[in-house]
N, CA and C atoms as an extended XYZ file, in Angstrom:
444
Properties=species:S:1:pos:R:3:atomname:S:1:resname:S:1:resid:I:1 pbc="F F F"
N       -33.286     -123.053      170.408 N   UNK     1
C       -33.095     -124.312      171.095 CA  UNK     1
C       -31.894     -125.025      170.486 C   UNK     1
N       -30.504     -125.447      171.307 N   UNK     2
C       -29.566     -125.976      170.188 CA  UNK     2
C       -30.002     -127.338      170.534 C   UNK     2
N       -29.278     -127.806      169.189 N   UNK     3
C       -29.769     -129.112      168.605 CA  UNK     3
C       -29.390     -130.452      170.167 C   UNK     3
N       -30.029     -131.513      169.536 N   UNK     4
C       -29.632     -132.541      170.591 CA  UNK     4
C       -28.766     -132.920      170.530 C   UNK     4
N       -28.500     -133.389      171.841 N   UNK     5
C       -26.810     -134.568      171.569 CA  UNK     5
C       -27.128     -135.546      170.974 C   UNK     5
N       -25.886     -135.992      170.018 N   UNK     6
C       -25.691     -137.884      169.518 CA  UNK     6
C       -24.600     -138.006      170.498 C   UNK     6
N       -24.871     -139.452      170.783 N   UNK     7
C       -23.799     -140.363      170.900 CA  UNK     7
C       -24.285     -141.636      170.275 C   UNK     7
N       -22.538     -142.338      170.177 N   UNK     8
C       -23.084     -143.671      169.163 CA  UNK     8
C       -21.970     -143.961      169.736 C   UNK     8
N       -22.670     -145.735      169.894 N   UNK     9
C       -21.355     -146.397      170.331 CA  UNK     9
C       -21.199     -147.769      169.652 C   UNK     9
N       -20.266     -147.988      169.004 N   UNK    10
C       -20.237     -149.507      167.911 CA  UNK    10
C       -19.780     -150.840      169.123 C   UNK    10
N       -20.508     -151.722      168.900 N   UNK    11
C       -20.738     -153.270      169.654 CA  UNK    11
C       -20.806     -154.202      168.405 C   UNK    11
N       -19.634     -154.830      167.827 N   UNK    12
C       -19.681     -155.237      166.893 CA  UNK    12
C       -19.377     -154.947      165.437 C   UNK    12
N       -20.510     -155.264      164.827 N   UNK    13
C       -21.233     -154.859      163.623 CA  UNK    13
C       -22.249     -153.952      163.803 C   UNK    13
N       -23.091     -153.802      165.155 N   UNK    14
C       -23.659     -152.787      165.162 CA  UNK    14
C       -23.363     -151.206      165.910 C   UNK    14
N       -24.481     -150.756      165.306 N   UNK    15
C       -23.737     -149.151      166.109 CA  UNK    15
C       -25.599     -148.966      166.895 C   UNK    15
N       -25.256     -148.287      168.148 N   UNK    16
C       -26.096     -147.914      169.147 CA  UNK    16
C       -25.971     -146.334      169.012 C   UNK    16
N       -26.363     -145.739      168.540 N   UNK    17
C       -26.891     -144.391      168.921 CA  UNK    17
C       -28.107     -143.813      169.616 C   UNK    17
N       -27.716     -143.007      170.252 N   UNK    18
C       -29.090     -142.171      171.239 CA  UNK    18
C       -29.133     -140.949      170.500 C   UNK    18
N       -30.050     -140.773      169.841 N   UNK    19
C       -30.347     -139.628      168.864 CA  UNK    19
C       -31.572     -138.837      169.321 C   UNK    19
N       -31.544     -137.760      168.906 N   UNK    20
C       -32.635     -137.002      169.457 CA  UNK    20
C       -32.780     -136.959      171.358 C   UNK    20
N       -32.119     -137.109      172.196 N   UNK    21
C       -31.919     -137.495      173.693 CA  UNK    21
C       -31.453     -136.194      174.192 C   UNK    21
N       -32.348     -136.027      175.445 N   UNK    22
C       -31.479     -134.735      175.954 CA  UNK    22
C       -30.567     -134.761      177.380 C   UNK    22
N       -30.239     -136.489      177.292 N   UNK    23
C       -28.849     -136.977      178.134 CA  UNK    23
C       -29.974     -137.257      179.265 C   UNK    23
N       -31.151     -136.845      179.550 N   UNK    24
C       -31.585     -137.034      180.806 CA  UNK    24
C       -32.394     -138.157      180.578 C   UNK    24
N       -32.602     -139.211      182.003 N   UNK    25
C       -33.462     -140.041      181.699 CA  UNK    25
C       -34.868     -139.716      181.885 C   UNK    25
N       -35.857     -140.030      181.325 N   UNK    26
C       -37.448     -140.265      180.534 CA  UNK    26
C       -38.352     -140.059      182.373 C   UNK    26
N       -37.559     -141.053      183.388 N   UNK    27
C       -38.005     -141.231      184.289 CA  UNK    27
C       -37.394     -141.785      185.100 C   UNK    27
N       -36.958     -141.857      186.621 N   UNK    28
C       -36.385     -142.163      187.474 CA  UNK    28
C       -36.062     -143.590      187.349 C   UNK    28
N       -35.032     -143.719      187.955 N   UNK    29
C       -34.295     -144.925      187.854 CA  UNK    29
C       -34.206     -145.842      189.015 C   UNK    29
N       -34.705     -147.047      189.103 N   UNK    30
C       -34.954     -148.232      189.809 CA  UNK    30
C       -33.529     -148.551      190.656 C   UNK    30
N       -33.079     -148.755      191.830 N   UNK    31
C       -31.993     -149.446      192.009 CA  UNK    31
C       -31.290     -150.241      191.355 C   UNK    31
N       -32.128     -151.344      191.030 N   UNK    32
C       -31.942     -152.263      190.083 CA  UNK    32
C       -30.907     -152.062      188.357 C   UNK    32
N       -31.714     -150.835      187.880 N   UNK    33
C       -31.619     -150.307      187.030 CA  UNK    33
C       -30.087     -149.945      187.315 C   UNK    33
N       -29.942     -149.110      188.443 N   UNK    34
C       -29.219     -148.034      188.968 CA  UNK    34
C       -27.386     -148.842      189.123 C   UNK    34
N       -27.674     -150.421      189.496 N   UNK    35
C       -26.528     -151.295      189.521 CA  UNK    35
C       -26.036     -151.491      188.869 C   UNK    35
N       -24.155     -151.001      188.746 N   UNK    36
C       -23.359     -151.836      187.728 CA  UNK    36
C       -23.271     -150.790      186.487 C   UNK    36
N       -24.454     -149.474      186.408 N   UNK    37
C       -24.126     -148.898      185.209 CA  UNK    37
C       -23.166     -147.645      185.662 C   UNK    37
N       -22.383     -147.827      184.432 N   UNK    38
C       -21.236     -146.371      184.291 CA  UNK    38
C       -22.191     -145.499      184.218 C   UNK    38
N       -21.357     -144.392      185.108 N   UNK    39
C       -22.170     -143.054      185.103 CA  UNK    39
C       -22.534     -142.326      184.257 C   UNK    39
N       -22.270     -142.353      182.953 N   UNK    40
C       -22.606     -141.497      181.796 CA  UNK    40
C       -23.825     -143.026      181.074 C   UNK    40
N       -23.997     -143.692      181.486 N   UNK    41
C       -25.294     -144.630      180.888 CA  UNK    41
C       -26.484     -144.432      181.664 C   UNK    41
N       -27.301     -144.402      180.591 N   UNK    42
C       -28.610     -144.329      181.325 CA  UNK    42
C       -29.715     -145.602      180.539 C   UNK    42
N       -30.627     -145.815      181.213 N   UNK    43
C       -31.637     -146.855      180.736 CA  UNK    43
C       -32.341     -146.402      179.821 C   UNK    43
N       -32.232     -146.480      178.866 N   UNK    44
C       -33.558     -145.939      177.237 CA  UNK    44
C       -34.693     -146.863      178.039 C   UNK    44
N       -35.772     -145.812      178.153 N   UNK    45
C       -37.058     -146.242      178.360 CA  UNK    45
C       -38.121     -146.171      177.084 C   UNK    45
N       -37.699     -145.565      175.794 N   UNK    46
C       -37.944     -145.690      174.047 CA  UNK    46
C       -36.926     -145.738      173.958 C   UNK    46
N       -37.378     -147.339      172.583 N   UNK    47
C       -35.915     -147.827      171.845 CA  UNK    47
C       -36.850     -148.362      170.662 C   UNK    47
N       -35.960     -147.453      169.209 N   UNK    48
C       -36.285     -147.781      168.103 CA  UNK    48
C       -35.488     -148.107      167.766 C   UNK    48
N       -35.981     -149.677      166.640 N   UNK    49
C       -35.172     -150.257      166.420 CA  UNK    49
C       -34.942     -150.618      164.643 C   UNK    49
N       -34.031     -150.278      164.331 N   UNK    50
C       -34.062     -150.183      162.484 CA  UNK    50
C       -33.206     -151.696      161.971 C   UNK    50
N       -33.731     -152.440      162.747 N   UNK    51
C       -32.119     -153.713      161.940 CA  UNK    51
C       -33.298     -154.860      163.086 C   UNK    51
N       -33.666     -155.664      161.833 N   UNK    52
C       -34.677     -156.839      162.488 CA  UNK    52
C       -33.861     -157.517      163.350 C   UNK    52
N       -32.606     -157.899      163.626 N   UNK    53
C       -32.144     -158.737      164.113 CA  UNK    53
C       -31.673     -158.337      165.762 C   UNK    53
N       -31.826     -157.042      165.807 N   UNK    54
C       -31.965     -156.097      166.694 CA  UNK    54
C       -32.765     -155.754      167.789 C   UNK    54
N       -34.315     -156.227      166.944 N   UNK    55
C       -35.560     -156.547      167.798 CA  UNK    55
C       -35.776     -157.402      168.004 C   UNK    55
N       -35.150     -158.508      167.325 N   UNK    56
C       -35.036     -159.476      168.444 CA  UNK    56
C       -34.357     -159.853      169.085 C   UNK    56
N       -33.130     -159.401      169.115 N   UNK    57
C       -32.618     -159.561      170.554 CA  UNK    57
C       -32.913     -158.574      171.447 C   UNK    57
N       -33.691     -157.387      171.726 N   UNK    58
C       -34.224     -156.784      172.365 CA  UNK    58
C       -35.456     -157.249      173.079 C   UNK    58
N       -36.699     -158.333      172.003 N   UNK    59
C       -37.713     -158.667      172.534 CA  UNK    59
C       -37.244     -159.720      173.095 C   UNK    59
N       -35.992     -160.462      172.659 N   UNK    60
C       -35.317     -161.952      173.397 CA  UNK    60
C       -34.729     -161.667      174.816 C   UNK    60
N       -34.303     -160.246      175.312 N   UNK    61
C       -34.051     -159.753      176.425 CA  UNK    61
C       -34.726     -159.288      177.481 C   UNK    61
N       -36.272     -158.925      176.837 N   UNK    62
C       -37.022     -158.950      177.468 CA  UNK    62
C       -37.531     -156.979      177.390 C   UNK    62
N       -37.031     -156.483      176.746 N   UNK    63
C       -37.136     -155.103      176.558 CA  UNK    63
C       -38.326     -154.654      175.270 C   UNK    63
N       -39.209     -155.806      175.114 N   UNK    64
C       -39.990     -155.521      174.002 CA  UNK    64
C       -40.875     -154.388      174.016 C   UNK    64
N       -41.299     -154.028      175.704 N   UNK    65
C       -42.289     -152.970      176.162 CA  UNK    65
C       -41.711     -152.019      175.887 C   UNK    65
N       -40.753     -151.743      175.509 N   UNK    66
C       -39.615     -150.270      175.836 CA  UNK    66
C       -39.052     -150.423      173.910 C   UNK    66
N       -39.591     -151.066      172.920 N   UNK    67
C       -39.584     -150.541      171.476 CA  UNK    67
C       -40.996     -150.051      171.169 C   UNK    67
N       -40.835     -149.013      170.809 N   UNK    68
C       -42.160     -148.046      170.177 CA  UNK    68
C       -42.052     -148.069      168.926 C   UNK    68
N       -41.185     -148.254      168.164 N   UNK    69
C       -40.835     -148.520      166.716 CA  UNK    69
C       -40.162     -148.741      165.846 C   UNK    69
N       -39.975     -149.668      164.553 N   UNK    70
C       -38.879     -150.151      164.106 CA  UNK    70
C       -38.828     -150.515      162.554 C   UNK    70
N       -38.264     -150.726      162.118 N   UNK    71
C       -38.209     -150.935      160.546 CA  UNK    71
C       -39.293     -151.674      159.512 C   UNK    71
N       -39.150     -151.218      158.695 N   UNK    72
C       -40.164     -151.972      157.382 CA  UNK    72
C       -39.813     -153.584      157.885 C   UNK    72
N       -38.939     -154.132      157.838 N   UNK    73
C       -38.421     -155.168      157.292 CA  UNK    73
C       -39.222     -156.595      158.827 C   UNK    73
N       -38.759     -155.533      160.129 N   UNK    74
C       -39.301     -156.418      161.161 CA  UNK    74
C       -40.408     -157.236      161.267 C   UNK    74
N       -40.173     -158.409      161.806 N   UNK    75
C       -41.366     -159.082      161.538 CA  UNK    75
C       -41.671     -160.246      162.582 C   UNK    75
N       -40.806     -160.255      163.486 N   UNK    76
C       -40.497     -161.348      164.546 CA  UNK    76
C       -40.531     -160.308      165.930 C   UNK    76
N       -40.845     -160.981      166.912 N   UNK    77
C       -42.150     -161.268      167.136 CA  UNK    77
C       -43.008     -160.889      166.903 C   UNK    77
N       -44.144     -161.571      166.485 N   UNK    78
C       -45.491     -160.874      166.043 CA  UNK    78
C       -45.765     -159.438      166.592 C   UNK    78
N       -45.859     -159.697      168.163 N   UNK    79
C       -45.812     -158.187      168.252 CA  UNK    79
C       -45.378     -156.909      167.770 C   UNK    79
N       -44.112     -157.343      167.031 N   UNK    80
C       -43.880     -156.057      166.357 CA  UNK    80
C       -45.096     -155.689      165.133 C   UNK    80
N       -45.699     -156.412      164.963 N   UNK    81
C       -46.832     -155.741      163.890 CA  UNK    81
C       -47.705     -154.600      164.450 C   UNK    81
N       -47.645     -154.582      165.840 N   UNK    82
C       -48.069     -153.483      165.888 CA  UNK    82
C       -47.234     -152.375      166.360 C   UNK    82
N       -45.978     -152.087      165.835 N   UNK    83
C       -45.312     -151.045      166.137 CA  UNK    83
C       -45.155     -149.930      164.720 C   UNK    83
N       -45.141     -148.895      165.070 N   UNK    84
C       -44.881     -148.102      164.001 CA  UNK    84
C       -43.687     -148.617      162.941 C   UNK    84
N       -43.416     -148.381      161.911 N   UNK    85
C       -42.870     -148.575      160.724 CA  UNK    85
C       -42.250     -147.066      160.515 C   UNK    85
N       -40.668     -147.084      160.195 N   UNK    86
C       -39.871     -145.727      160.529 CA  UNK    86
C       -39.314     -146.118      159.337 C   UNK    86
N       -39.364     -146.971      158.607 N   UNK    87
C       -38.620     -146.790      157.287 CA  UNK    87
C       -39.291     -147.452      155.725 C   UNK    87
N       -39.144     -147.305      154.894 N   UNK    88
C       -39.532     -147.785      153.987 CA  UNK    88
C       -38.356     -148.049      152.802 C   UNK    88
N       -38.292     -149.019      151.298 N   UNK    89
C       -37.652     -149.706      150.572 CA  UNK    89
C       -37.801     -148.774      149.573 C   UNK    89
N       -37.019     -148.508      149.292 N   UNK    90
C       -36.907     -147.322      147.463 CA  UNK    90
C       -36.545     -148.242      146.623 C   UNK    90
N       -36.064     -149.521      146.821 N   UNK    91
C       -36.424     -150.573      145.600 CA  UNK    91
C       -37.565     -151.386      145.239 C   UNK    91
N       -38.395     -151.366      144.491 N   UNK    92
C       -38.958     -151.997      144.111 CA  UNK    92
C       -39.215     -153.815      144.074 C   UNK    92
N       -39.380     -154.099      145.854 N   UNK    93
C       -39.054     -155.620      145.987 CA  UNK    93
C       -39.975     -157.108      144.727 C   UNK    93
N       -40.978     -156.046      144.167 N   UNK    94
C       -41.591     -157.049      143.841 CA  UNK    94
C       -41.348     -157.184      142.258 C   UNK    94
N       -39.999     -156.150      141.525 N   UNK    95
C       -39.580     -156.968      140.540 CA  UNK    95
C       -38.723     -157.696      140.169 C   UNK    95
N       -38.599     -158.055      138.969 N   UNK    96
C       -37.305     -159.715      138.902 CA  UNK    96
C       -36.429     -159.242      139.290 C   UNK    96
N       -35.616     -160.123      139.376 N   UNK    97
C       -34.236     -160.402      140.549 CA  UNK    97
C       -33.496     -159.043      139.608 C   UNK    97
N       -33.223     -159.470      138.625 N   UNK    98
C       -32.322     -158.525      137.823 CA  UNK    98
C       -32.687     -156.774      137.623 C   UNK    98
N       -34.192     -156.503      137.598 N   UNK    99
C       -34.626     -155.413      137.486 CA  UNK    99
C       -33.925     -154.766      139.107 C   UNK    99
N       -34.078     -156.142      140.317 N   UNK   100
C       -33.921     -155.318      141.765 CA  UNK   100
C       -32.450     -154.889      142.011 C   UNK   100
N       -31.066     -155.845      140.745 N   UNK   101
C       -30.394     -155.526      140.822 CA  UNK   101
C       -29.726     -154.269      140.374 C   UNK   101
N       -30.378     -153.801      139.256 N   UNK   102
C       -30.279     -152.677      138.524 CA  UNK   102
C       -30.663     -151.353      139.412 C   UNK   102
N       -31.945     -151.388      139.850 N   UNK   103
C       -32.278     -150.143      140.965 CA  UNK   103
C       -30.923     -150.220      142.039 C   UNK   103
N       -30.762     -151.242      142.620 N   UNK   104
C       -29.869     -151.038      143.462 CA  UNK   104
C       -28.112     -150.356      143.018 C   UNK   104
N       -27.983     -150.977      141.916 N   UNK   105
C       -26.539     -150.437      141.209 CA  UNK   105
C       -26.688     -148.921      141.055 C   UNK   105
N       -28.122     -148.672      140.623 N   UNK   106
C       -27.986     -147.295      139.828 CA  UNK   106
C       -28.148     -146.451      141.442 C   UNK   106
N       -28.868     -146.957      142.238 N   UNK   107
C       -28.767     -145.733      143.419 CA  UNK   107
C       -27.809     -145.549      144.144 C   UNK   107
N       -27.233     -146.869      144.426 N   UNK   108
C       -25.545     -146.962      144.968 CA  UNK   108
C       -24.784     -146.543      144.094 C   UNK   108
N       -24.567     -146.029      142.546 N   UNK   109
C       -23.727     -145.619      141.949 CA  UNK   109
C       -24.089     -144.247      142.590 C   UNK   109
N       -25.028     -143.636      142.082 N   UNK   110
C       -25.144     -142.350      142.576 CA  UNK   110
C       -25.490     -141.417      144.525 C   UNK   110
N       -24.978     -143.156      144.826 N   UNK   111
C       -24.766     -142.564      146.427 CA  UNK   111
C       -26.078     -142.226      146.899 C   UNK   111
N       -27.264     -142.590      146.233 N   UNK   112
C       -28.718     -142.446      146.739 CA  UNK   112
C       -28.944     -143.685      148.561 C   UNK   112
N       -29.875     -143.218      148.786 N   UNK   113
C       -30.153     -144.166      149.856 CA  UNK   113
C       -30.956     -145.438      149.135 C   UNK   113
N       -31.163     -146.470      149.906 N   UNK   114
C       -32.133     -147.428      149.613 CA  UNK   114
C       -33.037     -147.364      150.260 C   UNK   114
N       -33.176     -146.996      151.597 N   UNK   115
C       -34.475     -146.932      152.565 CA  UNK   115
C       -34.544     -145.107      152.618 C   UNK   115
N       -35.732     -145.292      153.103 N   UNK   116
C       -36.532     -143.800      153.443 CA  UNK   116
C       -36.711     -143.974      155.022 C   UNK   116
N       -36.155     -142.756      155.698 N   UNK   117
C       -36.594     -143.045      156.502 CA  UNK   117
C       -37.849     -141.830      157.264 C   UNK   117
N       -39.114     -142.179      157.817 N   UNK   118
C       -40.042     -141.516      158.102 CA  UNK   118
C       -39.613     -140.934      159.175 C   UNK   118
N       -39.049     -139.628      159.541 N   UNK   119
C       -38.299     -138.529      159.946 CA  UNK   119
C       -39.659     -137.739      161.089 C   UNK   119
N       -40.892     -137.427      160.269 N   UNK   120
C       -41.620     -136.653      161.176 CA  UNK   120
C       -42.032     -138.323      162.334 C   UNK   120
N       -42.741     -139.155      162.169 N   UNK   121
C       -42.607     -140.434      162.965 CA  UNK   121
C       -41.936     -141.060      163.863 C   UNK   121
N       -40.323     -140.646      163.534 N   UNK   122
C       -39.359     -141.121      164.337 CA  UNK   122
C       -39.321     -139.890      165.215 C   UNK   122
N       -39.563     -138.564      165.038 N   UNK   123
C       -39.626     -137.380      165.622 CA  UNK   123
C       -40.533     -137.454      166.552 C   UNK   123
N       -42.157     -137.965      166.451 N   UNK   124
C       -42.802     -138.324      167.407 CA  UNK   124
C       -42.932     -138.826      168.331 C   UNK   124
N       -42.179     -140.068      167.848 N   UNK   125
C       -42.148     -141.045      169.131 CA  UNK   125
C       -40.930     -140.606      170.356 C   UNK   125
N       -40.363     -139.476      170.186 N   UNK   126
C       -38.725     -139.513      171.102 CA  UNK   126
C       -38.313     -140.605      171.274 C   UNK   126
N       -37.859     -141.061      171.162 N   UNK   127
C       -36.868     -141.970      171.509 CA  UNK   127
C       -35.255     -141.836      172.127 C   UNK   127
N       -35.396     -142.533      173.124 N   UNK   128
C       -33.839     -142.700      173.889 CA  UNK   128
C       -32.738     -143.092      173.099 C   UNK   128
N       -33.466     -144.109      172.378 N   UNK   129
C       -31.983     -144.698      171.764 CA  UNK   129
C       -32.191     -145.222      170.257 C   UNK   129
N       -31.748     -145.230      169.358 N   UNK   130
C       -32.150     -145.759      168.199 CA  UNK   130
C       -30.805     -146.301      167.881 C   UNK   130
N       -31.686     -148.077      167.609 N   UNK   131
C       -30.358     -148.526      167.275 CA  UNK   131
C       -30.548     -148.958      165.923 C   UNK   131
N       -29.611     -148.658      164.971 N   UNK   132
C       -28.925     -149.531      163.725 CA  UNK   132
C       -27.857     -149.702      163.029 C   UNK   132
N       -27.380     -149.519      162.110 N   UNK   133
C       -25.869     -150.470      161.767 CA  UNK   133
C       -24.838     -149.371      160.813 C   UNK   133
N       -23.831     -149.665      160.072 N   UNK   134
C       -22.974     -148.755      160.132 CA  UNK   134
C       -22.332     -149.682      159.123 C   UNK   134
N       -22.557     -150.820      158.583 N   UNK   135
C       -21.880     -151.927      157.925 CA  UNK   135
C       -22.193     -151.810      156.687 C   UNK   135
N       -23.349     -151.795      156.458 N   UNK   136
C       -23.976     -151.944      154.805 CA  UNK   136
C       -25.186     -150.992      154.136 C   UNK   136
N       -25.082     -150.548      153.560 N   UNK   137
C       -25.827     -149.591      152.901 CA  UNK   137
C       -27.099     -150.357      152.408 C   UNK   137
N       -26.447     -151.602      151.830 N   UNK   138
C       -27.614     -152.411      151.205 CA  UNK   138
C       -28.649     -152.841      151.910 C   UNK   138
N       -27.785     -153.707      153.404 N   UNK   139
C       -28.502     -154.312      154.483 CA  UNK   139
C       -29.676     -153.301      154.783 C   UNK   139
N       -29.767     -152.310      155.379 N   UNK   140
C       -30.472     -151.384      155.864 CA  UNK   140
C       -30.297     -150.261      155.884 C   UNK   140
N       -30.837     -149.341      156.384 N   UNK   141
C       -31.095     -147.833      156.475 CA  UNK   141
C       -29.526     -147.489      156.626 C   UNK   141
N       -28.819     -146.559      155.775 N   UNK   142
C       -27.787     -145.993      156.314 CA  UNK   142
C       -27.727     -145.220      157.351 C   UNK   142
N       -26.169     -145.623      157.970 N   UNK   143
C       -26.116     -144.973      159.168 CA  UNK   143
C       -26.252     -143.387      159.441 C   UNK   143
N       -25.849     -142.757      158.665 N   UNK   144
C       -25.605     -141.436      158.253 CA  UNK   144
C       -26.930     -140.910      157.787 C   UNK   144
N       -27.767     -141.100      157.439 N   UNK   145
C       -29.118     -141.108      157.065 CA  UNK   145
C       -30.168     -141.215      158.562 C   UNK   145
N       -29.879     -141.780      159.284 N   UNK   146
C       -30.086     -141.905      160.702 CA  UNK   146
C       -29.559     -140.549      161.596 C   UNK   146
N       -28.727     -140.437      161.502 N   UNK   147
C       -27.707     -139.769      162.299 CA  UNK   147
C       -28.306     -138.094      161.507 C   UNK   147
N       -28.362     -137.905      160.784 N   UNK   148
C       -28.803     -137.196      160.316 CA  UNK   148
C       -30.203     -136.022      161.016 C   UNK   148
């Protein structure tokens, strides 16, 4: 079976990738839907989302039914409490400031990740599109770690 297509497309500060996608859409497409989009776009009917600020402008758009899952960190709208959790913190948030700075120096010296991301989970859910960022290693899940 060869592997899936990526595409990623940067809007900003963030990057939109459709990972794991096999270009086709999930399920037929609404007129509605169907208006105004370029022909190589299609509607993600699953959208995971790794960057809190992400889900909410997704649940602020009105696309909250269409995230199946999203980062440790999410926490707005409530509803996301009940979505799966696709990543987890390899620092230790709950010691002193200085201990959290030290984990972080020593894994960024050695090019380690800071988040984990749950790989068989994100594998489950398929997803159309997974979006997160490309800016900061610190901020969240690396991009490349995603993409991966």
């Amino acid at each position: 079976m060869p592997p899936p297509r990526t595409r990623s497309t940067s809007i900003g500060n963030c990057v939109l990738g459709a990972h794991a996608c096999d270009g086709r859409p999930r399920g037929r497409l609404s007129r509605r839907e169907q208006r105004g989009k370029l022909p190589h776009m299609v509607t993600a009917r699953r959208i995971v989302s790794l960057i809190s600020s992400a889900t909410e402008i997704l649940y602020r758009l009105g696309l909250g039914d269409r995230v199946v899952g999203v980062s440790h960190e999410c926490d707005y709208p409530s509803d996301v409490a009940n979505k799966p959790r696709l990543t987890r913190s390899l620092v230790d948030s709950a010691a002193a400031s200085h201990a959290i700075d030290d984990q972080v120096r020593t894994l960024a010296a050695s090019q380690s990740a800071l988040y984990a991301i749950d790989v068989e989970g994100l594998a489950a859910l398929q997803p159309d599109l997974i979006i997160t960022q490309a800016q900061c290693d610190v901020c969240a899940v690396r991009y490349e770690d995603v993409a991966a």
